[in-house]
C-alpha positions in Angstrom: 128.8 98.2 79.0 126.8 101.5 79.6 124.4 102.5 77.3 124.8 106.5 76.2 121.6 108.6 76.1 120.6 111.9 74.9 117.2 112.5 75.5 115.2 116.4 76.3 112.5 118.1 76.5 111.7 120.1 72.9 108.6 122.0 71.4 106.6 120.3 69.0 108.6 122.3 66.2 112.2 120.8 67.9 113.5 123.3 69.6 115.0 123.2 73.3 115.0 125.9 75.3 114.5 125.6 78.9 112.8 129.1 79.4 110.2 128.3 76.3 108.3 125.8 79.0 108.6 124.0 81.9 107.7 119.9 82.8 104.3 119.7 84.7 104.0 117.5 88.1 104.3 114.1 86.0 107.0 114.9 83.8 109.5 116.5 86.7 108.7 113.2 88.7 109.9 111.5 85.8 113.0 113.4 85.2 114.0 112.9 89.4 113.3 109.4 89.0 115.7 109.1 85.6 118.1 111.4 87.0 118.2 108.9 90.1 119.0 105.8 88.1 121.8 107.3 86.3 125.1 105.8 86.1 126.1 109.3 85.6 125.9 112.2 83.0 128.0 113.4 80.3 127.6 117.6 79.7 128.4 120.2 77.0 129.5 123.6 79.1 126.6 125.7 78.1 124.4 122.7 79.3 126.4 122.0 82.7 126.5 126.2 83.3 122.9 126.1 83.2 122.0 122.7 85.4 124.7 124.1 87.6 121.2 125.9 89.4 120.7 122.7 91.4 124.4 122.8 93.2 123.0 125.1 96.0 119.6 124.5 98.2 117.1 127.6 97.5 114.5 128.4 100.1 111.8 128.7 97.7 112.4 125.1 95.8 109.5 122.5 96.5 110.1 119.0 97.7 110.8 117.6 94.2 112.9 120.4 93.4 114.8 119.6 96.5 114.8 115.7 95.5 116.0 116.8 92.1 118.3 118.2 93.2 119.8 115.5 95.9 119.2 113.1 92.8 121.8 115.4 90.8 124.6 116.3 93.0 124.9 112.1 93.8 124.9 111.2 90.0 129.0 111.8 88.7 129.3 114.3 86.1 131.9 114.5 83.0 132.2 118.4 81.4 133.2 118.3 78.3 134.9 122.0 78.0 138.0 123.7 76.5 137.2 126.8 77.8 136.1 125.7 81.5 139.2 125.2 84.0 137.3 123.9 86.7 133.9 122.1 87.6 131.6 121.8 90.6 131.3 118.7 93.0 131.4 115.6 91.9 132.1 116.6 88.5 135.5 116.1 86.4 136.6 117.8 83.7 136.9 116.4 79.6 139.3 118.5 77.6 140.4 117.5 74.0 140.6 113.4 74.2 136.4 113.3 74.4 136.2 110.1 72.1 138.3 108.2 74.3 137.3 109.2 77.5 133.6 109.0 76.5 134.4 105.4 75.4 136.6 104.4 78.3 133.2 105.4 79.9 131.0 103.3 78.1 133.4 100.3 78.6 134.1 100.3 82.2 131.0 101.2 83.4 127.2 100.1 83.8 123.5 101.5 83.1 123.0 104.7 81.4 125.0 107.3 81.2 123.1 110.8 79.7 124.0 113.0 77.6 123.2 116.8 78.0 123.1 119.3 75.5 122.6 119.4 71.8 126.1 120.4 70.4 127.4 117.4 72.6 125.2 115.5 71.1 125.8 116.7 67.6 129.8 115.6 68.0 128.9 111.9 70.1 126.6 111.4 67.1 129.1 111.6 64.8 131.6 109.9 66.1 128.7 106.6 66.7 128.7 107.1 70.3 124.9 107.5 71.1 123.0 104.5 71.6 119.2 106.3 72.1 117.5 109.2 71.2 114.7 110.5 73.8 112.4 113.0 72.1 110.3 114.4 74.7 107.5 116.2 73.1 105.5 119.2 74.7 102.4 121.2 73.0 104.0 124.3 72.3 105.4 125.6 69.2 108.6 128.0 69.9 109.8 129.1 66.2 113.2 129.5 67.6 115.8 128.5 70.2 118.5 125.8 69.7 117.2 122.6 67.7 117.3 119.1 69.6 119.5 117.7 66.6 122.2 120.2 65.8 122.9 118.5 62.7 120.8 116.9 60.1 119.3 114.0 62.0 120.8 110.5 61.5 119.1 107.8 60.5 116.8 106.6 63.3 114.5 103.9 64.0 111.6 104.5 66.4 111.8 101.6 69.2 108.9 102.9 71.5 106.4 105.8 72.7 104.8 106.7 75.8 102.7 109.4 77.2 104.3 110.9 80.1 101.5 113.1 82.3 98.9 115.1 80.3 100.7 116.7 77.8 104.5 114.9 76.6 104.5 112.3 74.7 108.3 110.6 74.5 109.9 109.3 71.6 112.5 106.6 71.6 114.8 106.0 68.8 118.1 104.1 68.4 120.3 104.6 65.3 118.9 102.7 62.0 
Protein backbone atom coordinates (compact mmCIF):
# COMPACT_ATOMS: atom_id res chain seq x y z
CA UNK A 1 0.00 0.00 0.00
CA UNK A 2 1.43 3.47 -0.87
CA UNK A 3 1.90 5.82 1.76
CA UNK A 4 0.37 9.61 0.72
CA UNK A 5 2.58 12.57 1.51
CA UNK A 6 2.23 16.23 1.60
CA UNK A 7 5.23 17.79 2.52
CA UNK A 8 6.70 21.81 1.28
CA UNK A 9 8.78 24.21 1.75
CA UNK A 10 7.04 27.21 4.14
CA UNK A 11 8.39 30.44 6.01
CA UNK A 12 8.81 30.22 9.51
CA UNK A 13 5.28 31.98 9.92
CA UNK A 14 3.62 28.96 7.50
CA UNK A 15 3.19 30.34 4.53
CA UNK A 16 4.18 28.74 0.95
CA UNK A 17 4.87 30.70 -1.66
CA UNK A 18 7.44 29.73 -4.09
CA UNK A 19 8.53 33.28 -5.11
CA UNK A 20 8.98 34.24 -1.13
CA UNK A 21 12.47 32.00 -1.28
CA UNK A 22 14.14 29.53 -2.92
CA UNK A 23 16.02 25.89 -1.53
CA UNK A 24 19.82 26.48 -1.25
CA UNK A 25 22.41 23.65 -2.87
CA UNK A 26 21.36 21.07 -0.02
CA UNK A 27 17.84 21.44 0.08
CA UNK A 28 17.21 21.24 -4.05
CA UNK A 29 19.52 17.95 -3.86
CA UNK A 30 17.20 16.80 -1.52
CA UNK A 31 14.02 17.60 -3.29
CA UNK A 32 15.75 15.70 -6.86
CA UNK A 33 16.59 12.87 -4.79
CA UNK A 34 12.70 12.72 -3.16
CA UNK A 35 11.26 13.50 -6.40
CA UNK A 36 13.34 10.49 -7.83
CA UNK A 37 11.97 7.93 -5.38
CA UNK A 38 8.52 8.78 -5.95
CA UNK A 39 5.93 6.31 -6.76
CA UNK A 40 4.33 9.19 -8.32
CA UNK A 41 2.59 12.59 -7.40
CA UNK A 42 -0.85 13.63 -6.82
CA UNK A 43 -1.46 17.78 -7.81
CA UNK A 44 -4.04 20.50 -7.23
CA UNK A 45 -4.19 22.62 -10.69
CA UNK A 46 -2.76 25.77 -9.42
CA UNK A 47 0.14 23.52 -8.05
CA UNK A 48 0.58 21.29 -11.36
CA UNK A 49 0.25 24.92 -13.58
CA UNK A 50 3.17 26.09 -11.71
CA UNK A 51 5.53 22.83 -11.62
CA UNK A 52 4.49 22.60 -15.19
CA UNK A 53 8.11 25.00 -15.62
CA UNK A 54 10.11 21.77 -15.60
CA UNK A 55 8.18 20.06 -18.84
CA UNK A 56 10.61 21.88 -21.26
CA UNK A 57 14.67 22.03 -21.06
CA UNK A 58 15.79 25.82 -20.60
CA UNK A 59 19.25 26.82 -21.64
CA UNK A 60 20.04 28.58 -18.62
CA UNK A 61 18.99 25.63 -16.00
CA UNK A 62 22.04 24.11 -14.02
CA UNK A 63 22.80 20.43 -13.86
CA UNK A 64 20.44 19.83 -10.91
CA UNK A 65 17.89 21.83 -12.47
CA UNK A 66 18.21 19.69 -15.48
CA UNK A 67 18.18 16.44 -13.14
CA UNK A 68 15.16 17.86 -11.53
CA UNK A 69 13.71 18.02 -14.08
CA UNK A 70 14.42 14.40 -15.74
CA UNK A 71 13.54 13.20 -12.07
CA UNK A 72 9.87 14.89 -12.71
CA UNK A 73 8.79 14.16 -16.11
CA UNK A 74 9.64 10.12 -15.23
CA UNK A 75 7.55 10.27 -11.89
CA UNK A 76 3.49 9.69 -13.11
CA UNK A 77 1.31 12.50 -12.25
CA UNK A 78 -2.56 12.61 -11.17
CA UNK A 79 -4.32 16.42 -11.68
CA UNK A 80 -6.89 16.77 -9.74
CA UNK A 81 -8.92 19.56 -11.85
CA UNK A 82 -12.56 20.40 -12.87
CA UNK A 83 -11.62 23.14 -14.79
CA UNK A 84 -8.44 21.59 -16.61
CA UNK A 85 -9.34 19.42 -19.87
CA UNK A 86 -6.11 18.28 -20.56
CA UNK A 87 -2.60 17.55 -18.87
CA UNK A 88 1.00 17.32 -19.94
CA UNK A 89 3.14 13.98 -20.39
CA UNK A 90 2.87 11.48 -18.33
CA UNK A 91 0.16 13.03 -16.39
CA UNK A 92 -3.72 11.97 -16.20
CA UNK A 93 -6.40 13.75 -15.30
CA UNK A 94 -8.80 13.41 -11.80
CA UNK A 95 -12.23 15.02 -12.26
CA UNK A 96 -15.05 14.63 -9.60
CA UNK A 97 -14.46 10.82 -8.11
CA UNK A 98 -10.97 12.08 -6.28
CA UNK A 99 -11.72 9.89 -3.07
CA UNK A 100 -11.88 6.91 -5.03
CA UNK A 101 -9.33 7.30 -7.40
CA UNK A 102 -6.86 8.66 -4.75
CA UNK A 103 -7.68 5.44 -2.83
CA UNK A 104 -7.55 3.08 -5.76
CA UNK A 105 -4.12 4.75 -5.78
CA UNK A 106 -3.05 4.05 -2.43
CA UNK A 107 -4.30 0.38 -2.78
CA UNK A 108 -2.75 -0.80 -5.89
CA UNK A 109 0.38 0.75 -5.70
CA UNK A 110 3.75 0.97 -3.72
CA UNK A 111 6.15 3.73 -1.90
CA UNK A 112 5.12 7.23 -1.65
CA UNK A 113 3.01 8.94 -3.54
CA UNK A 114 3.07 13.11 -2.87
CA UNK A 115 0.84 15.34 -2.60
CA UNK A 116 1.17 18.97 -4.06
CA UNK A 117 -0.52 21.87 -3.05
CA UNK A 118 -2.25 23.08 -0.02
CA UNK A 119 -6.09 23.19 -1.02
CA UNK A 120 -5.40 19.44 -2.16
CA UNK A 121 -4.17 18.84 0.87
CA UNK A 122 -6.87 20.59 2.78
CA UNK A 123 -9.71 18.10 0.94
CA UNK A 124 -7.21 14.58 1.27
CA UNK A 125 -7.05 15.70 4.90
CA UNK A 126 -10.46 15.62 5.44
CA UNK A 127 -11.41 12.82 3.87
CA UNK A 128 -8.32 10.73 6.15
CA UNK A 129 -6.29 10.30 3.18
CA UNK A 130 -2.78 11.79 4.22
CA UNK A 131 -0.52 9.55 5.99
CA UNK A 132 2.54 12.36 6.78
CA UNK A 133 2.94 15.78 7.00
CA UNK A 134 6.53 17.27 5.92
CA UNK A 135 6.94 20.81 7.28
CA UNK A 136 9.98 22.13 5.75
CA UNK A 137 11.04 25.15 7.54
CA UNK A 138 13.08 28.13 6.10
CA UNK A 139 14.36 31.45 8.05
CA UNK A 140 12.20 33.81 6.62
CA UNK A 141 9.08 35.36 7.84
CA UNK A 142 6.58 36.21 4.77
CA UNK A 143 3.34 37.76 6.63
CA UNK A 144 1.31 36.58 3.69
CA UNK A 145 0.89 34.08 0.86
CA UNK A 146 -1.13 30.76 0.97
CA UNK A 147 -0.75 28.94 4.47
CA UNK A 148 0.69 25.25 4.38
CA UNK A 149 -2.53 24.00 6.18
CA UNK A 150 -5.55 25.45 4.46
CA UNK A 151 -7.67 24.53 7.27
CA UNK A 152 -7.22 24.50 10.90
CA UNK A 153 -4.53 21.88 11.42
CA UNK A 154 -5.51 18.32 12.50
CA UNK A 155 -4.35 16.70 15.10
CA UNK A 156 -0.65 15.69 14.59
CA UNK A 157 1.93 13.91 16.27
CA UNK A 158 5.61 14.81 15.55
CA UNK A 159 7.42 11.49 14.46
CA UNK A 160 10.95 13.09 13.55
CA UNK A 161 13.22 16.19 12.61
CA UNK A 162 16.16 16.77 10.64
CA UNK A 163 18.30 19.64 9.49
CA UNK A 164 18.42 19.61 5.88
CA UNK A 165 21.62 22.10 4.66
CA UNK A 166 22.31 25.29 6.61
CA UNK A 167 19.18 26.75 7.03
CA UNK A 168 15.67 24.11 6.81
CA UNK A 169 14.93 22.27 9.39
CA UNK A 170 12.02 19.40 8.36
CA UNK A 171 9.31 18.42 10.42
CA UNK A 172 7.58 15.09 10.27
CA UNK A 173 4.16 14.49 11.52
CA UNK A 174 1.63 11.75 11.00
CA UNK A 175 -2.03 12.16 12.14
CA UNK A 176 -2.58 11.77 16.16
Amino acid sequence: MATLVFGMNQSLDGYVDHEGFAPDATLFRHWIEHVRGLTGSVYGRRMYEIMRYWDEDRPEWSLAQRDFAAAWRRQPKWVVSRSLRSVGPNASLVGDDMEAVIRGLKGERAGEIAVAGPDLARSLTELGLIDEYRLYFHPVVLGRGTPFFADPRPPLRLVASERIGEEVMRLTYVPA
